[in-house]
C-alpha positions as CSV (number, residue, x, y, z in Angstrom):
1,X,211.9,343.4,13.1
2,X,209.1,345.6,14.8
3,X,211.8,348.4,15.1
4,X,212.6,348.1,11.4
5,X,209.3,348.8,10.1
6,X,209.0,351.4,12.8
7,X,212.3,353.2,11.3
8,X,211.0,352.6,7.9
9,X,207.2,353.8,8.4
10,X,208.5,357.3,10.4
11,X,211.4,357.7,7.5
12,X,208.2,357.5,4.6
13,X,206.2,360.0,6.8
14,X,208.9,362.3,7.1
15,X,210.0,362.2,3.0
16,X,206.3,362.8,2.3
17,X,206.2,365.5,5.1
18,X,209.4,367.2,3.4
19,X,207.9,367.1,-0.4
20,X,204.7,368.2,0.3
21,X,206.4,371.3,2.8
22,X,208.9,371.9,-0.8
23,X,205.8,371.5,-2.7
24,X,203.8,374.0,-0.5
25,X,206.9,376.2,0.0
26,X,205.1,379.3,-1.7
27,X,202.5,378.9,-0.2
28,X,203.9,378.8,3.3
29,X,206.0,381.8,2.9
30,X,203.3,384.2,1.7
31,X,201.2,383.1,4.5
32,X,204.0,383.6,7.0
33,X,204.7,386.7,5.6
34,X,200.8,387.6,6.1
35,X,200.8,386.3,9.5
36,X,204.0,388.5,10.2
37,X,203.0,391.9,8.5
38,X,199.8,391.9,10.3
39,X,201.2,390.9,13.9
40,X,203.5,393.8,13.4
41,X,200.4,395.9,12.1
42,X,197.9,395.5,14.8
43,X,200.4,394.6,17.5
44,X,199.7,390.7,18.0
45,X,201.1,389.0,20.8
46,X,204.1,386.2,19.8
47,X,201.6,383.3,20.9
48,X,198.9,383.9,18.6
49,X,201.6,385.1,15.8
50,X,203.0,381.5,16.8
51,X,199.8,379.9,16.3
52,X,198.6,381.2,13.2
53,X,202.1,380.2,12.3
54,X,201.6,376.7,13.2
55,X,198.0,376.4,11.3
56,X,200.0,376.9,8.2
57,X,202.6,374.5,8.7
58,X,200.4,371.8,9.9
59,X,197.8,372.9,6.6
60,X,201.1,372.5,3.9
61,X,201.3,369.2,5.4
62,X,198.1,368.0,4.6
63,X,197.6,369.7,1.4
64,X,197.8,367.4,-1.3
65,X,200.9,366.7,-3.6
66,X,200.6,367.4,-7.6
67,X,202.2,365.4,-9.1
68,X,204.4,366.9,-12.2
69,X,202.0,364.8,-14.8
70,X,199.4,366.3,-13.6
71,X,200.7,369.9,-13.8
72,X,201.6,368.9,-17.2
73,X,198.1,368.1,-18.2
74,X,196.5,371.0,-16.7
75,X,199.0,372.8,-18.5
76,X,198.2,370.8,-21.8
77,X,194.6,371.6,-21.6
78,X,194.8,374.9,-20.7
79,X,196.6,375.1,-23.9
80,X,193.8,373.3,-25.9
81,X,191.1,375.3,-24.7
82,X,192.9,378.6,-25.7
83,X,193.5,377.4,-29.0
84,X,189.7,375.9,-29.4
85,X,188.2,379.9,-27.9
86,X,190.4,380.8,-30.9
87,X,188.9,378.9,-33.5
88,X,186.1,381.1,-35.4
89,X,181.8,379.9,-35.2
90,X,182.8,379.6,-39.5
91,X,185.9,377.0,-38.9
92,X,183.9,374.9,-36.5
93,X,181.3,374.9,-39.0
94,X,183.1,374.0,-42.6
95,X,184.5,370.7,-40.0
96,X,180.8,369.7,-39.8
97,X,180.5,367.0,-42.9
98,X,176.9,366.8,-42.6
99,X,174.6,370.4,-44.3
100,X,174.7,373.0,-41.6
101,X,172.9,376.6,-41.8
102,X,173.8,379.2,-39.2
103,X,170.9,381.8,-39.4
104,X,169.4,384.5,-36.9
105,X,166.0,385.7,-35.6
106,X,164.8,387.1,-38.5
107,X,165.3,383.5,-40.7
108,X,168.0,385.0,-42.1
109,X,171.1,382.9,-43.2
110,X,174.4,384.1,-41.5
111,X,176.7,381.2,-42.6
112,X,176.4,378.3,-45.1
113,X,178.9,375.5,-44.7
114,X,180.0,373.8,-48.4
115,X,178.0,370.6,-47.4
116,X,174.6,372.3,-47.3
117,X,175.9,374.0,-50.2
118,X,176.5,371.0,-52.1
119,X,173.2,369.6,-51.2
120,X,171.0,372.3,-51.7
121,X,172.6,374.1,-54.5
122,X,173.8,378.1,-54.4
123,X,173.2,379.4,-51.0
124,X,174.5,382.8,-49.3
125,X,174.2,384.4,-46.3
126,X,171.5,386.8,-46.3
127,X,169.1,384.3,-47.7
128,X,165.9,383.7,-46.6
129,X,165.5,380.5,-45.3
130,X,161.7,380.8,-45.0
131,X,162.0,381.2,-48.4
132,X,164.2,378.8,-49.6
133,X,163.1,375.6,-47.8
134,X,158.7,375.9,-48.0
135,X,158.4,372.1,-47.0
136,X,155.8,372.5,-44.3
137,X,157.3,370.1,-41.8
138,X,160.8,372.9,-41.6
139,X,158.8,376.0,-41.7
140,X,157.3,375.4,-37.9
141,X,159.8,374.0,-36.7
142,X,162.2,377.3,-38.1
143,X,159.7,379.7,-36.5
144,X,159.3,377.5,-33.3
145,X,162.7,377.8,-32.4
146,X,163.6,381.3,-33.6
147,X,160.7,382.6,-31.6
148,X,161.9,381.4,-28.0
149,X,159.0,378.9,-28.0
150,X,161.2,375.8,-28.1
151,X,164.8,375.3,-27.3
152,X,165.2,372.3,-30.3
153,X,163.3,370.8,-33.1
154,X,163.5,367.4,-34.7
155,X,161.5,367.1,-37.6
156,X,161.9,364.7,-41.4
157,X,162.3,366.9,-44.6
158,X,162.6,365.0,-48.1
159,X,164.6,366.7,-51.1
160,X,163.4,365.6,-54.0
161,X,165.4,367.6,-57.0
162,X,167.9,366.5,-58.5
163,X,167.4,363.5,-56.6
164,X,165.3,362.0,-53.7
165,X,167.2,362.7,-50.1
166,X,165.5,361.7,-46.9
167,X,166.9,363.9,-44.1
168,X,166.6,364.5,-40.4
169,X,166.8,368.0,-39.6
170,X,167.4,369.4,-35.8
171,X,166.4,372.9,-35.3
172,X,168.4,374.6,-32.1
173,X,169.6,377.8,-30.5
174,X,173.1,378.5,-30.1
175,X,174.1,379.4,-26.2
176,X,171.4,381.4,-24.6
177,X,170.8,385.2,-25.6
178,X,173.3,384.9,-28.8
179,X,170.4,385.9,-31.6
180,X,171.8,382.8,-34.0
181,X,170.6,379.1,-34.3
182,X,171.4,376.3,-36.3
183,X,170.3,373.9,-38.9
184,X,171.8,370.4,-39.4
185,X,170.5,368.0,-41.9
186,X,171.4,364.3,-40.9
187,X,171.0,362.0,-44.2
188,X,168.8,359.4,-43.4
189,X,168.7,358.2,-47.4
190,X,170.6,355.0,-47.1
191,X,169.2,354.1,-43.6
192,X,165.9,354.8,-45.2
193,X,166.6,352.4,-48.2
194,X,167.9,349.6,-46.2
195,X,164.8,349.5,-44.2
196,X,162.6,350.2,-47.5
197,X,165.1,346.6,-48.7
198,X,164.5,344.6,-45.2
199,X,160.6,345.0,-45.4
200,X,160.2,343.7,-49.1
201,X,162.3,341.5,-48.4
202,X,160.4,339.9,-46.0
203,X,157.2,340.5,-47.6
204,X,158.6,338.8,-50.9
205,X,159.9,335.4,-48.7
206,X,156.8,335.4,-46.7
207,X,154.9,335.2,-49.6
208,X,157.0,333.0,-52.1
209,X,156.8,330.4,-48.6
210,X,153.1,331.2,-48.3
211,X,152.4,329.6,-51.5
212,X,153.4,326.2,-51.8
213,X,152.3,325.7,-47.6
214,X,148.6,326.5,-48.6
215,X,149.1,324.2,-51.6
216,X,150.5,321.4,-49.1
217,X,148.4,322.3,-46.5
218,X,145.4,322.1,-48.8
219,X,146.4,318.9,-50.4
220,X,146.9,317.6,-46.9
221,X,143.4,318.2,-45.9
222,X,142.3,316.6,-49.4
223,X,144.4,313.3,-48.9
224,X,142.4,313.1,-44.8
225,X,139.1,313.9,-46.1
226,X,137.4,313.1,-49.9
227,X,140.9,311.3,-51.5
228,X,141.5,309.6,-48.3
229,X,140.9,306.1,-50.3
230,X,141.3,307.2,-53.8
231,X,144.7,305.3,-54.7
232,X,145.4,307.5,-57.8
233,X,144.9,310.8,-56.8
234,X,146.5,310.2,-52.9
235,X,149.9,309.6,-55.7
236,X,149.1,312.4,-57.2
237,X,148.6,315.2,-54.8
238,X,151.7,313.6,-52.8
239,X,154.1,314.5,-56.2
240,X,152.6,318.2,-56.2
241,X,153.4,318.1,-52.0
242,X,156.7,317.1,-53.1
243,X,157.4,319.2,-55.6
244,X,156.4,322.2,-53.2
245,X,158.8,321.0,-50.9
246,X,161.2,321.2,-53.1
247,X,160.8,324.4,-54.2
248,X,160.8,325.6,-50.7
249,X,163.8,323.8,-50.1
250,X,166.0,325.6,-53.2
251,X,164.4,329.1,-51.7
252,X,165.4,328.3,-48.3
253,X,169.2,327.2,-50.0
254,X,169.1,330.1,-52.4
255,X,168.4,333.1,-49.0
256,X,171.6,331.5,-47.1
257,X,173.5,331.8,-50.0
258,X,172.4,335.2,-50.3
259,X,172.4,335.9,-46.3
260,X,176.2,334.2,-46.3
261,X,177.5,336.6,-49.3
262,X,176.0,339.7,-47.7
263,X,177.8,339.1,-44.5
264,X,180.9,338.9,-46.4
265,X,181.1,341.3,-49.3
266,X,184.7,341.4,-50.1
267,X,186.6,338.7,-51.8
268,X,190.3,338.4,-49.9
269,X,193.2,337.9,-52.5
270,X,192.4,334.2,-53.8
271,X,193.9,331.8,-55.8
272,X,194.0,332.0,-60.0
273,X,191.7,330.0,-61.1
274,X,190.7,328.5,-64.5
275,X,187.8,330.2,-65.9
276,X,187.5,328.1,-69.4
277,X,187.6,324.8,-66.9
278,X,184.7,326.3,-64.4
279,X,182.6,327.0,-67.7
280,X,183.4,323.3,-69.5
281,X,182.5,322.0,-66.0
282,X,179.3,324.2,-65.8
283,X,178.5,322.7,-69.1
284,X,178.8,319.2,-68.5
285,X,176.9,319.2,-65.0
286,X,174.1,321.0,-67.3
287,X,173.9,318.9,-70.1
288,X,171.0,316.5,-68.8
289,X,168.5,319.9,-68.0
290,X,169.8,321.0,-71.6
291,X,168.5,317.6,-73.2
292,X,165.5,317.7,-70.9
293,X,164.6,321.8,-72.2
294,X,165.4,320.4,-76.1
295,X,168.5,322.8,-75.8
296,X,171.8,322.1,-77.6
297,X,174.7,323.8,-75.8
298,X,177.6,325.3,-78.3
299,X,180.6,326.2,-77.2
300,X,182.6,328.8,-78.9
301,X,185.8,328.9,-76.9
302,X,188.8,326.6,-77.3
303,X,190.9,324.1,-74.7
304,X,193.7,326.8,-73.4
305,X,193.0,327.3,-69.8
306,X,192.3,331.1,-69.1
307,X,193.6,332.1,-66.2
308,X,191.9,334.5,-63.5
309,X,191.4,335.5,-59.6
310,X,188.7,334.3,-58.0
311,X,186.8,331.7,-56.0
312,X,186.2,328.8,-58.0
313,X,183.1,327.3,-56.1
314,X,181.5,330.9,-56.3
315,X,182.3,331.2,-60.1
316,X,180.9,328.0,-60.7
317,X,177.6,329.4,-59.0
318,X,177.9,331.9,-61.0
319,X,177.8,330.4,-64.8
320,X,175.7,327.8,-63.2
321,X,172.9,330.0,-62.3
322,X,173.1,331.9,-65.6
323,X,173.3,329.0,-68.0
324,X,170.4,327.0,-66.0
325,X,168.6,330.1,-66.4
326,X,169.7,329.9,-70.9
327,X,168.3,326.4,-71.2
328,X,165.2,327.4,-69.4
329,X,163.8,330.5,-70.3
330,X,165.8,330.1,-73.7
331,X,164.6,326.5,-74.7
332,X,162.0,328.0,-77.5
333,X,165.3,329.3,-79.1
334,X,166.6,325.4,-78.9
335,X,170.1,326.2,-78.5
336,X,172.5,328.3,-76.5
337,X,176.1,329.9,-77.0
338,X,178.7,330.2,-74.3
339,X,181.7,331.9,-75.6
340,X,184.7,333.3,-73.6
341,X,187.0,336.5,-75.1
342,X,190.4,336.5,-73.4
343,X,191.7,339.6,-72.0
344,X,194.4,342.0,-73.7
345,X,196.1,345.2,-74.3
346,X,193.3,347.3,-74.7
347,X,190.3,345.3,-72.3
348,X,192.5,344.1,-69.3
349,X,188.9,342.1,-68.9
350,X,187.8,338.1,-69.3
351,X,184.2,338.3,-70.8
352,X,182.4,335.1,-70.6
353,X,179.2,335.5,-72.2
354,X,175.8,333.0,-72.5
355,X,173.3,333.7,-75.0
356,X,170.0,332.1,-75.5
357,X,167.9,332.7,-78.8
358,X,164.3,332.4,-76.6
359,X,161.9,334.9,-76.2
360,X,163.9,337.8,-74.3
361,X,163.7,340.3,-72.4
362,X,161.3,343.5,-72.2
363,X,164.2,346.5,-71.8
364,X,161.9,347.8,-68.9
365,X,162.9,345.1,-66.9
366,X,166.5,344.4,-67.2
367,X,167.5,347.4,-65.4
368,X,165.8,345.9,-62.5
369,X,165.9,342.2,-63.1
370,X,169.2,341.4,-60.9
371,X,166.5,342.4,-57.9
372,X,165.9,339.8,-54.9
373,X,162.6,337.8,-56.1
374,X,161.9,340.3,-59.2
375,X,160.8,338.5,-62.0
376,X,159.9,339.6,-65.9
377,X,157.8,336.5,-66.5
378,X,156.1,335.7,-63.0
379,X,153.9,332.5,-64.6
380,X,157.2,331.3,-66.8
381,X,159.3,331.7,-63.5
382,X,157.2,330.1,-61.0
383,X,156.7,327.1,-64.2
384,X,160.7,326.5,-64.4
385,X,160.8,326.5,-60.9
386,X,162.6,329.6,-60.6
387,X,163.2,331.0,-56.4
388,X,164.1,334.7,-57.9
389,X,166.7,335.0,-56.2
390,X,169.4,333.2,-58.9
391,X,170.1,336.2,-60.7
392,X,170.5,338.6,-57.3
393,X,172.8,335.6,-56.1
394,X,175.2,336.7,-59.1
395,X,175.5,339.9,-58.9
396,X,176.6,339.7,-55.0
397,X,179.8,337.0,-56.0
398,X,180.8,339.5,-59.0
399,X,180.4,342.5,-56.6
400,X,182.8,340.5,-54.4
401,X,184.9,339.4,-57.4
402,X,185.1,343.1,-59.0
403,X,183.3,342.0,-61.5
404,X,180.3,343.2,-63.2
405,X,177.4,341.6,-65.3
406,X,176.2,342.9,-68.8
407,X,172.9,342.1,-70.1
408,X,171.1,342.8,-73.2
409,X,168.0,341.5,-75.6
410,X,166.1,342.1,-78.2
411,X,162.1,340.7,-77.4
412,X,161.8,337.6,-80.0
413,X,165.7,337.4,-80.2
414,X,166.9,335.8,-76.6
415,X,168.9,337.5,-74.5
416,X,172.4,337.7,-73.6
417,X,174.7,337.5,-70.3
418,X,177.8,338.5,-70.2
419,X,180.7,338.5,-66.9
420,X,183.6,340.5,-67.1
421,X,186.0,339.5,-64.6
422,X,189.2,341.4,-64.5
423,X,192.6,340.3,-64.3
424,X,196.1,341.7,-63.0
425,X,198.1,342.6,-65.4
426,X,200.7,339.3,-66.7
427,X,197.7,337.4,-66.5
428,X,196.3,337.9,-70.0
């Protein structure tokens, strides 16, 4: 067995001995060659001809194998280097997506890519862009870097015409000695907006939750202190407590609704559902608030199901949301209309519209009045026990459905809502 292994080991040396020697086979020969041409030159004796000899057998023998992948790759990116050292400063620079400016020591555009073009509106080479951009956080940082005293700026620049961009704008050379440097503007608008959205956010739920826990709180330290034994008001204060708690319990509801929406803003391929069965459902589970507001709720649709795609318990939150919102801000008008138009030929769209005859709605706000927590009536919201969030809450489940929401008023004529859902075509 001992013998086997020995066989097997000394056969393994020997294969690797004979493919790196064929491997090295160039290499061997020239230095032979060497070794020979110079013996024969300066009159070497054999043995040190022999020696030399040996030194480059025993060296092809321990030089490393390549292996044929890896003198394909070599090859391979020798390839793709020559073809990137062909590629022009102006082709790497139209690639860029984001506005780019090549420009020289002087301030002086040398290339303009189209994104900085598009942004920034006609620009050539041979501009000035000293001249062209005058915001004063750009200017220093231009001549900073232009001038050798700093290798890289980072500085904010805001574009304000035709409309307001937030950008981050790095200042650098290019290479060391070449004359030119660059200018990239990064758009920071969206990032910017999200963050402006996250902080009033949280300033609107802090203070919507603030209010009704200084209410309880207060009425807490009323109950242990001066109406500590006073029956009557102890059963009153305690209603107003639970009424707070209440209303902090629908906001809390109504921000995971939002929260669960947001995380999932695209409606997969759903069932068909029946829209004129989600409204008469609406309808009925609304009927009590209706005769509570002194609101009569007409219907001006008939009994044929309508057929759309959607999710029913979303869409149910939908015309839930907007009829609560009829009978309450609408109740002056002391009735409200729900109609629904099919779809057809020439409006492949289900319109299902709720229309209160109350007092309306300023047109200053409705542009703004699907808004987390914005409110047109801030006493008349807070009265009906209104979170401000119902109407955001709708627009996210159309967003997801495709859909879109209409709205229009007349002050001391009511209002109007309107969803147009669309439906594939056969549907109709």
């Amino acid at each position: 067995m001992a013998d086997t292994r020995r066989e097997e080991r000394t056969r393994r040396l020997l294969s690797l001995a004979a493919g790196r020697l064929a491997h090295n086979r160039w290499m061997l020969a020239a230095g032979a060659a060497a070794v020979i041409a110079v013996g024969l030159a300066a009159g070497v004796s054999a043995s040190l001809a022999a020696a030399a000899l040996l030194f480059l057998l025993v060296v092809a023998l321990l030089a490393p194998r390549r292996t044929r992948r890896e003198r394909q790759a070599d090859r391979a990116a020798a390839s793709e280097t020559g073809r990137l050292d062909g590629l022009s400063a102006q082709s790497l620079a139209e690639a860029v997506g984001d506005p780019l400016i090549i420009f020289d020591t002087a301030g002086v555009a040398v290339h303009v890519n189209d994104a900085a073009r598009s942004a920034f509106g006609p620009l050539a080479p041979g501009l000035s862009l000293l001249m062209k951009f005058r915001a004063p956080e750009i200017q220093p940082a231009i001549e900073r870097v232009r001038t050798g005293a700093a290798v890289s700026e980072v500085v904010d620049y805001v574009e304000r015409v035709p409309i307001e961009r937030v950008y981050k704008v790095t200042v650098s050379a290019i290479g060391r000695g070449t004359g030119l440097f660059v200018m990239v503007f990064k758009d920071q608008s969206e990032a910017r907006r999200i963050d402006r959205m996250r902080a009033d956010f949280i300033a609107n739920a802090s203070h919507e939750l603030r209010t009704p826990l200084a209410s309880i709180s207060g009425f807490v330290e009323t109950l242990r202190g001066p109406a500590r034994n006073d029956a009557a008001a102890r059963d009153h204060f305690l209603q107003i407590m639970q009424n707070q708690t209440a209303r902090m319990a629908r906001l809390i509801d109504d921000l995971l609704s939002l929260s669960r929406l947001e995380m999932k803003p695209y409606l997969p391929p759903g069932a068909s559902v029946d829209v004129r069965e989600i409204v008469q459902s609406v309808i009925d589970s609304l009927s009590p608030l209706a005769r509570e507001s002194g609101v009569v709720i007409e219907r001006a649709f008939g009994d044929d199901p309508i057929q759309a795609h959607g999710d029913r318990d979303e869409l149910f939150q939908v015309f839930e949301n907007l009829l609560e919102n009829a009978c309450k801000y609408g109740q002056s008008g002391g009735r409200v209309v729900v109609s629904i138009e099919r779809a057809n030929a020439l409006d492949p769209e289900i319109a299902v519209t709720i229309r209160d005859f109350g007092l309306g709605i300023p047109e200053e706000h409705i542009p703004r009045i699907t808004e987390r927590f914005y409110r047109a009536d801030v006493d008349n919201s807070r009265a009906q026990k209104g979170t401000g969030l119902g109407l955001s809450i709708v627009k996210h489940i159309l967003t997801r459905h495709n859909a879109r929401l209409a709205i229009k008023s007349t002050v001391g004529e009511g209002a109007s809502f309107t969803v147009h859902l669309p439906v594939k075509r056969g549907d109709q």
